[in-house]
C-alpha positions as CSV (number, residue, x, y, z in Angstrom):
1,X,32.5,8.7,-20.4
2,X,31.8,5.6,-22.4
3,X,28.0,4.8,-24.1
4,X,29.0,1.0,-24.9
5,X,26.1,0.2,-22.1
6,X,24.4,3.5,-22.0
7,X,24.9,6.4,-19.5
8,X,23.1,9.2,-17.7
9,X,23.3,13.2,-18.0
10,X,21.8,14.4,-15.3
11,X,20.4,18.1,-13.9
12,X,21.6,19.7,-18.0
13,X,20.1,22.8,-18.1
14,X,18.5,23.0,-21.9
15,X,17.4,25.4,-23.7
16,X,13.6,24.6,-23.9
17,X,12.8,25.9,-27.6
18,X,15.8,22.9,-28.6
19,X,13.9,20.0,-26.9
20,X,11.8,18.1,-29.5
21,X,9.7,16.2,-26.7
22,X,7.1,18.5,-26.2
23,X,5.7,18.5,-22.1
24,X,9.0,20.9,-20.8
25,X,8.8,23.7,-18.7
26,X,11.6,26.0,-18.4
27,X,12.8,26.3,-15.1
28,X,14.3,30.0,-15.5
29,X,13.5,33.4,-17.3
30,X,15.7,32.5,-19.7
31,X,13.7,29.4,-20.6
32,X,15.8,26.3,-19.8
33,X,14.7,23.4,-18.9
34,X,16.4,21.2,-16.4
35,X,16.3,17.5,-17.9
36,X,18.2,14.2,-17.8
37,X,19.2,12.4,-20.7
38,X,20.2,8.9,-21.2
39,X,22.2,8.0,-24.3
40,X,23.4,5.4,-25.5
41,X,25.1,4.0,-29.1
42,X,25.8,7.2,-30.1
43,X,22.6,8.3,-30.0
44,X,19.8,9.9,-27.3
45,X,17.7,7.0,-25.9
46,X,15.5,9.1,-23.3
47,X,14.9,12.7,-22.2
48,X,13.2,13.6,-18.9
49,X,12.6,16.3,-16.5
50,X,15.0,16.4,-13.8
51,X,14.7,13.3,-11.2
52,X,16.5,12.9,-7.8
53,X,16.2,9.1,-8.7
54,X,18.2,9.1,-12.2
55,X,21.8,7.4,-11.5
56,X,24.6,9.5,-13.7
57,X,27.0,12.2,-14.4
58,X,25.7,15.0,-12.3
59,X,25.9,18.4,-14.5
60,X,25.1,20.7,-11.9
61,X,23.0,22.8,-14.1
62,X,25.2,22.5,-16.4
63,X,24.3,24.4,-19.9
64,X,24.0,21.5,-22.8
65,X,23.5,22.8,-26.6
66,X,23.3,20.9,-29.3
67,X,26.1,21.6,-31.4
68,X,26.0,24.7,-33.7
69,X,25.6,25.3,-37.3
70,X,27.5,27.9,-39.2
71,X,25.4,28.8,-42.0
72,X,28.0,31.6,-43.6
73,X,31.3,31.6,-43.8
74,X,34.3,32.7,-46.2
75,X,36.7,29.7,-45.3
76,X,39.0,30.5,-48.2
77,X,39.3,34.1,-47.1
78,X,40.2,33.1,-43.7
79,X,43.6,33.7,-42.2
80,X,45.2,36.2,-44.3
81,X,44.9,39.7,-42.2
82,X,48.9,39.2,-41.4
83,X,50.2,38.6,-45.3
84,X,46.9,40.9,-46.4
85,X,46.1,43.8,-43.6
86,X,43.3,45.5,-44.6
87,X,45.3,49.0,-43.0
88,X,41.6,51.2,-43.5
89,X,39.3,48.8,-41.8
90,X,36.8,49.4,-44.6
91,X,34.5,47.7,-47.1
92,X,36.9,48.7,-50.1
93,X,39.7,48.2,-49.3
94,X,38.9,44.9,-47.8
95,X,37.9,44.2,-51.5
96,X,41.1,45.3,-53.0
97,X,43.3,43.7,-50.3
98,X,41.6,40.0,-51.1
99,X,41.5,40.8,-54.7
100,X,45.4,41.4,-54.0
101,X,46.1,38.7,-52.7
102,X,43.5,35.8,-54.5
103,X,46.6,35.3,-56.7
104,X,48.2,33.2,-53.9
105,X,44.9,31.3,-53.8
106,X,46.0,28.0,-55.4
107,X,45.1,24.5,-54.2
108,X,47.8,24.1,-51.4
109,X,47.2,27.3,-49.7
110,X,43.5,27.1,-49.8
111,X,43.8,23.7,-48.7
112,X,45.7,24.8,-45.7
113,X,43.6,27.8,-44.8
114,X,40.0,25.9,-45.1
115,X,41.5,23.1,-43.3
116,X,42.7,25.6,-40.3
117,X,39.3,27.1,-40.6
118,X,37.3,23.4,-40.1
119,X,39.4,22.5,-37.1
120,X,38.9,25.7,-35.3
121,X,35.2,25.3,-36.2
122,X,35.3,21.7,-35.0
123,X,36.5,22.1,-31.9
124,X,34.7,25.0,-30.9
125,X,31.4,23.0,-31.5
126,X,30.2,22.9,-35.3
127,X,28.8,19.9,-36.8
128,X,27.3,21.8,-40.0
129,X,29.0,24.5,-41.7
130,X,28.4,26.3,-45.4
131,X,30.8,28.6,-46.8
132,X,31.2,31.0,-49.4
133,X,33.8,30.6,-52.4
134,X,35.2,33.2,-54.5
135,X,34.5,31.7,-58.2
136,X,35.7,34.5,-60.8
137,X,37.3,33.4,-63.3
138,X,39.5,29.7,-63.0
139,X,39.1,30.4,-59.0
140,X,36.3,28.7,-59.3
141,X,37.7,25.2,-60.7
142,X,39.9,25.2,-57.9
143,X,38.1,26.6,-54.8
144,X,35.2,23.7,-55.8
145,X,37.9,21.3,-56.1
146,X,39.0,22.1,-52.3
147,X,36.0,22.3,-51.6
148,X,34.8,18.7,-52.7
149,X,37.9,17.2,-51.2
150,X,36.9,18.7,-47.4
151,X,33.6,17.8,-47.6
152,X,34.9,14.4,-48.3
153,X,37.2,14.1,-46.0
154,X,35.2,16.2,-43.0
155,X,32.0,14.1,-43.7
156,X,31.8,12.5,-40.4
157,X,33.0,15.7,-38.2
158,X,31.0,18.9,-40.2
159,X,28.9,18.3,-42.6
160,X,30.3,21.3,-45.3
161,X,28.3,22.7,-48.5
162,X,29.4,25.6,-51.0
163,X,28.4,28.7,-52.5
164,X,29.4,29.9,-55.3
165,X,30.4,33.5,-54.6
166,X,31.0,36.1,-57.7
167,X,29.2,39.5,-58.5
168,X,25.4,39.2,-60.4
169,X,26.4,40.5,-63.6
170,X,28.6,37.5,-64.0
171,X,24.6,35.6,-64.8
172,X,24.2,37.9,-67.8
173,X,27.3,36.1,-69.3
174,X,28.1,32.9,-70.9
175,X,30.4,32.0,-68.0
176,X,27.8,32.5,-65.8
177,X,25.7,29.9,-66.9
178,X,28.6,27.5,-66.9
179,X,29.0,28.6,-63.4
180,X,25.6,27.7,-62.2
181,X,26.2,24.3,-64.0
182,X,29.4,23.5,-62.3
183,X,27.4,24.1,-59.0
184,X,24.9,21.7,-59.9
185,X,27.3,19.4,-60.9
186,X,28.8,19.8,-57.5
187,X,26.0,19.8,-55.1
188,X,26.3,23.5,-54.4
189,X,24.4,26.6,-54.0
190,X,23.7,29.0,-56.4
191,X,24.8,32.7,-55.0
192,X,26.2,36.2,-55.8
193,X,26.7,39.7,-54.5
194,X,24.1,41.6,-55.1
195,X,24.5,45.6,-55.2
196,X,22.4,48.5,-56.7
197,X,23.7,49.1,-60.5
198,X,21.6,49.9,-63.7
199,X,21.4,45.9,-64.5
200,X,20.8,44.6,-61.1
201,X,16.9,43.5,-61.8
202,X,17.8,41.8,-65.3
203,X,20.8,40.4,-63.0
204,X,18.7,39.0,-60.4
205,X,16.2,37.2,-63.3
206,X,18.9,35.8,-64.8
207,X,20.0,34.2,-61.6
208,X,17.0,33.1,-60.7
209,X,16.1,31.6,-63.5
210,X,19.3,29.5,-63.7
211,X,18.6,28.4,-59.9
212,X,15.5,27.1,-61.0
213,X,16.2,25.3,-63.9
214,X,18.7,23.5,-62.1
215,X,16.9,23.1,-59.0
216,X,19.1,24.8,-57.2
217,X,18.9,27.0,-53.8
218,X,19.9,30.6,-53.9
219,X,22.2,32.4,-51.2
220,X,22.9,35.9,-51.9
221,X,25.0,39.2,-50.2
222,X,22.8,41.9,-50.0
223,X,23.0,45.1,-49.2
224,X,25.6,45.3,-47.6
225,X,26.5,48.9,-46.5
226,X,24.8,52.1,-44.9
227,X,23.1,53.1,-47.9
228,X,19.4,53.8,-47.2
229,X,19.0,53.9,-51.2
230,X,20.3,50.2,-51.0
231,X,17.3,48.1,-51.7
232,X,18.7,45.0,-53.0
233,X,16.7,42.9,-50.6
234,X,13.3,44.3,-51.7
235,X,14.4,43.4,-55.4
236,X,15.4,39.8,-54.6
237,X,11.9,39.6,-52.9
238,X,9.8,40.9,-56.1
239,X,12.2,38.6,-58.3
240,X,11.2,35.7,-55.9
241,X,7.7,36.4,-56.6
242,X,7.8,37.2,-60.0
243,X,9.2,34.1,-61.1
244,X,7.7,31.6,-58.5
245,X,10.6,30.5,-56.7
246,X,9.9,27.4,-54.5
247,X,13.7,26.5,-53.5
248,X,15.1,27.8,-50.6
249,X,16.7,31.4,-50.4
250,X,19.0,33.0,-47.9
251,X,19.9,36.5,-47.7
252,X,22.9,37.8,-45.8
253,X,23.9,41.1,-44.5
254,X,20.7,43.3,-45.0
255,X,22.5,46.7,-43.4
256,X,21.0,49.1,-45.3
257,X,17.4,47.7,-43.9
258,X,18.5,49.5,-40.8
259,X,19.3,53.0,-42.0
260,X,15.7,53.7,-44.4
261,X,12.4,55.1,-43.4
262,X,10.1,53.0,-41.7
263,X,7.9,52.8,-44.7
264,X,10.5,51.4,-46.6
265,X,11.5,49.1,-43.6
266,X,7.9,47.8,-43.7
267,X,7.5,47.1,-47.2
268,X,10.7,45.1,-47.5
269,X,10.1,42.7,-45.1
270,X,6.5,42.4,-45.9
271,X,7.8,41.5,-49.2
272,X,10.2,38.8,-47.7
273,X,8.0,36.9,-45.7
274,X,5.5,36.4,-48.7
275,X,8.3,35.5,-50.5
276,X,9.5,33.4,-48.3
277,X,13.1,34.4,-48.0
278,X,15.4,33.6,-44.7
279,X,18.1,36.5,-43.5
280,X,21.5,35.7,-41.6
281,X,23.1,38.3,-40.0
282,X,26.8,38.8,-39.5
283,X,26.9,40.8,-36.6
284,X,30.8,41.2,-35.5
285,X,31.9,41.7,-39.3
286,X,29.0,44.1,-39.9
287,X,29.6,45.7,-36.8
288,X,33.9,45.8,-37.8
289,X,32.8,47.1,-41.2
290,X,29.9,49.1,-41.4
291,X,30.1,52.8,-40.7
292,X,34.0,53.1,-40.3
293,X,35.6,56.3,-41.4
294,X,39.0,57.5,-40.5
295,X,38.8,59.4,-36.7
296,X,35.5,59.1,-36.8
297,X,33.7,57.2,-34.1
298,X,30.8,54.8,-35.8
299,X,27.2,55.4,-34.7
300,X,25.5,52.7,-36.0
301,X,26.0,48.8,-35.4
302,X,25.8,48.2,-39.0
303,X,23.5,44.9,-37.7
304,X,20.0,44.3,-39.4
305,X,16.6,44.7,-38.3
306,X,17.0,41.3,-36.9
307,X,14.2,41.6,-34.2
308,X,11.4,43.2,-36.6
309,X,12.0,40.4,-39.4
310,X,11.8,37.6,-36.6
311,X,8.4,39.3,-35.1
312,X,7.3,39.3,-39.1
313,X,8.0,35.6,-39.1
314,X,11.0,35.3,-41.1
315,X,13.2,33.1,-40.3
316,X,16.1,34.6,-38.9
317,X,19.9,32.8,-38.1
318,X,23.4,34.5,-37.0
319,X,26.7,33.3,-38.3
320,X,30.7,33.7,-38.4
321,X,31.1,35.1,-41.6
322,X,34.7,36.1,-42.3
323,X,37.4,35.1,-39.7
324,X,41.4,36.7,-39.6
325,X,41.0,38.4,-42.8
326,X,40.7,41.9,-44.5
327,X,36.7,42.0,-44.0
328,X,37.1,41.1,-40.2
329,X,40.8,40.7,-38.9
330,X,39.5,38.8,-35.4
331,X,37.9,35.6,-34.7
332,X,38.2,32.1,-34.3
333,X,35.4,29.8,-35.7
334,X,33.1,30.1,-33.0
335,X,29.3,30.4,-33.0
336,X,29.7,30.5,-29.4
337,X,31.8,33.8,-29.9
338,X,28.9,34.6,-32.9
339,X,26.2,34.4,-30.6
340,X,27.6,36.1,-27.8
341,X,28.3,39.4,-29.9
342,X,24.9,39.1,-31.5
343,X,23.1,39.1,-27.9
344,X,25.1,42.1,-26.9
345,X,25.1,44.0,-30.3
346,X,21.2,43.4,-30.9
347,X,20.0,43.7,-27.7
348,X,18.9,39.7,-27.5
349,X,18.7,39.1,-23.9
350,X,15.7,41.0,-23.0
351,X,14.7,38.5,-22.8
352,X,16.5,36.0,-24.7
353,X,13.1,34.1,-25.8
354,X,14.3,31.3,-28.3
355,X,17.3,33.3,-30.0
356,X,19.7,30.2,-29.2
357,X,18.1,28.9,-32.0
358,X,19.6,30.8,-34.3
359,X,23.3,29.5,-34.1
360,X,21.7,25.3,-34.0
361,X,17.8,24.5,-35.2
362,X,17.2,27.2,-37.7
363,X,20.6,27.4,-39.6
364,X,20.3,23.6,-39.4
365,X,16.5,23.8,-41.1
366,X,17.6,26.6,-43.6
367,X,20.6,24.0,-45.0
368,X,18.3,20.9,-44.5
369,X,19.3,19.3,-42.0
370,X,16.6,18.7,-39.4
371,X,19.1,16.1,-37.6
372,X,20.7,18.8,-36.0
373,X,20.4,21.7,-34.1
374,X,18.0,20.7,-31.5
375,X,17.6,17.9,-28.5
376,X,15.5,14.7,-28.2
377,X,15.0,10.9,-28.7
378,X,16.5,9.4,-31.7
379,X,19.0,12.6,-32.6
380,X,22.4,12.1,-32.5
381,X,24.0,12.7,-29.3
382,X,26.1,15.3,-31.0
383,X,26.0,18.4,-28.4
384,X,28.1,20.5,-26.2
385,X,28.3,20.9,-22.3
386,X,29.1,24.1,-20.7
387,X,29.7,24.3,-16.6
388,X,27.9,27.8,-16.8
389,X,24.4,27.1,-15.5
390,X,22.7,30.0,-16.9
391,X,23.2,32.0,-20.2
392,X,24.6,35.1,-17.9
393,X,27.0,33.1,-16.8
394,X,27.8,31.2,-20.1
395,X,28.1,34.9,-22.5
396,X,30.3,36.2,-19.0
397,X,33.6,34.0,-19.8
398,X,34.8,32.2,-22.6
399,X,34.2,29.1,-21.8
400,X,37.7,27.2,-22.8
401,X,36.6,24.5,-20.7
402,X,33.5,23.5,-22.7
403,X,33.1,19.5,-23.1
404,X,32.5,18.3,-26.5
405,X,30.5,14.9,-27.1
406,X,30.3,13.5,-30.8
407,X,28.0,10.4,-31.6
408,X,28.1,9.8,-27.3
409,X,31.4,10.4,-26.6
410,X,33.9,12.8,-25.3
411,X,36.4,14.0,-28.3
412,X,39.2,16.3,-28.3
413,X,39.2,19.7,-29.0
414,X,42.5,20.9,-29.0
415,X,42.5,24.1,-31.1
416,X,45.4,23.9,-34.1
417,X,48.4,26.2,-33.1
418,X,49.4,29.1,-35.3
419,X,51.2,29.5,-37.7
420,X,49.0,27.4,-40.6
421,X,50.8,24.4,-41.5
């Protein structure tokens, strides 16, 4: 497959909420769209409804996505579960294992682990990808330094940005403020863990405040846990509107949202959507996580209220979150994998409405980047083709055989073989 002089996709099968020329019908209850597309220069030149006259690669009904966006992940976690188990499975001891073994977390072997991490993500399908780093202390000077180097040298595979990650009482210090200028500095976001304690609303000003004298956006952990006294999310949303926050916020996690009373439930996301906040859940780290206790079967999914925030119209995306380490020992870097488990774990096929947006168009609006994510004239031809022909077929295998196409043309996707070089 060559676009030097242009080709044809014919008969994709497109998810019709992804198509940016508006006059498609879907052609299924699970609202795809059977188009062709012509592309050429690395870019899409036409998009059309199915024609027995268009001349090209016949795709059968192929599915085509554009490629995914991965709007939260902990690359310099990733890959430790075998030097670092986390024995327990839970929250705490996942902290104390990566606490353990952060001392090993020098240039070389975070350079080795994020790079894993990118060509995993690559290959499954990512073009845009932001990820948490741990910045206590002097990790931070060199987890950012990593950090800038990929981004430099992944610019024209995924486009990468950075959070800083560290608890909120770090803002009520000295070093937090240098913190929130090094992100600046940087190009990063401003973020945090945020958990109930006595300081946590003079925390969250603090933070806030920082953010927005730097002009910065604001991605925080948040209520994490089973806690139905856990009502960090409600406090970031009264801090949002207390000090007339207009950058963008993200909120991850959310757990506890789904274990309080309904009048709580209500309130809380009342209070995010007029404070404009986005959520991304982490379903298969949540769902490792949440509720574990030792011969004890789990009875919750640990997930958020993912379908009541959408319906409130919040803006809601899914993502990998941690991958091979003590907070999730599975996992490969793949949103396909993401939104597979988040389908079956929140109940998204019934029916399946626009949910595929949540792994391309809106992670790729929340980090703004409205190139990506979606389908249509003009965009890069940057999107991946699936020989499943409908979405019960596509979340029914793994689909190893999955064709990727970068700026109009076939690349390889060979996954990286263990062990981490």
């Amino acid at each position: 497959m060559t676009d030097s002089q242009g080709y044809w996709l014919k008969n994709a099968h497109i998810p019709t909420c992804l198509i940016v020329e508006e006059g498609f019908l879907p052609n299924t209850r699970e609202n795809l769209s059977l188009c062709d597309i012509q592309i050429q220069e690395g870019k899409i030149t036409q998009i059309i409804p199915s024609s027995p006259d268009t001349i090209g690669i016949d795709l059968h009904k192929g599915i085509l996505l554009p490629c995914f966006v991965d709007i939260h992940t902990h690359l310099d976690k990733g890959h430790i579960v075998d030097r670092t188990p986390n024995l327990q499975g839970d929250f705490d001891t996942a902290l104390e294992m990566v606490k353990q073994d952060s001392i090993k977390w020098d240039e070389e072997d975070l350079y080795k682990r994020m790079s894993f991490g990118l060509q995993c993500s690559y290959a499954h399908g990512t073009i845009a990808l932001r990820t948490h780093l741990d910045c206590h202390d002097t990790q931070a000077d060199i987890s950012l330094r990593v950090w800038q180097q990929l981004r430099e040298e992944w610019r024209d595979k995924i486009t990468l940005q950075g959070v800083s990650l560290v608890g909120l009482d770090s803002f009520l210090t000295e070093e937090g403020v240098k913190l929130a200028d090094k992100i600046a500095e940087v190009g990063g976001v401003l973020g945090g863990v945020a958990y109930m304690n006595p300081d946590i609303d003079r925390q969250l000003e603090n933070i806030f405040q920082l953010a927005k004298e730097r002009n910065l956006d604001l991605d925080f952990h948040a209520d994490e846990n089973g806690d139905m006294y856990s009502v960090c999310l409600q406090k970031i949303a009264k801090t949002a509107l207390k000090t007339n926050f207009t950058n963008n916020i993200l909120c991850g996690h959310c757990c506890s949202l789904s274990v309080q009373p309904q009048g709580v439930v209500h309130k809380t996301i009342n209070l995010v959507r007029e404070a404009n906040i986005n959520i991304v859940s982490l379903p298969m780290c949540n769902l490792y996580l949440q509720d574990r206790q030792e011969n004890i079967t789990p009875s919750w999914r640990g997930v958020t209220r993912v379908k009541e925030l959408k319906e409130a119209g919040v803006k809601v995306a899914f993502a990998s979150d941690n991958c091979r380490d003590p907070f999730f020992a599975f996992g490969d870097h793949d949103m396909l994998e993401v939104w597979n488990q988040s389908v079956r774990i929140a109940h998204l096929d019934t029916p399946y409405s626009d949910w595929i947006a949540s792994v391309s168009q809106t992670p790729a609006d929340l980090m703004a980047l409205p190139q990506f994510g979606r389908i249509g004239v003009n965009y890069p031809a940057d999107f991946i083709i699936f020989k499943a022909r409908y979405f019960s077929e596509l979340l029914s295998r793994p689909q190893f055989d999955r064709t990727l196409i970068r700026h109009g043309k076939i690349v390889d996707r060979t996954l990286p073989n263990y062990p981490i070089k």
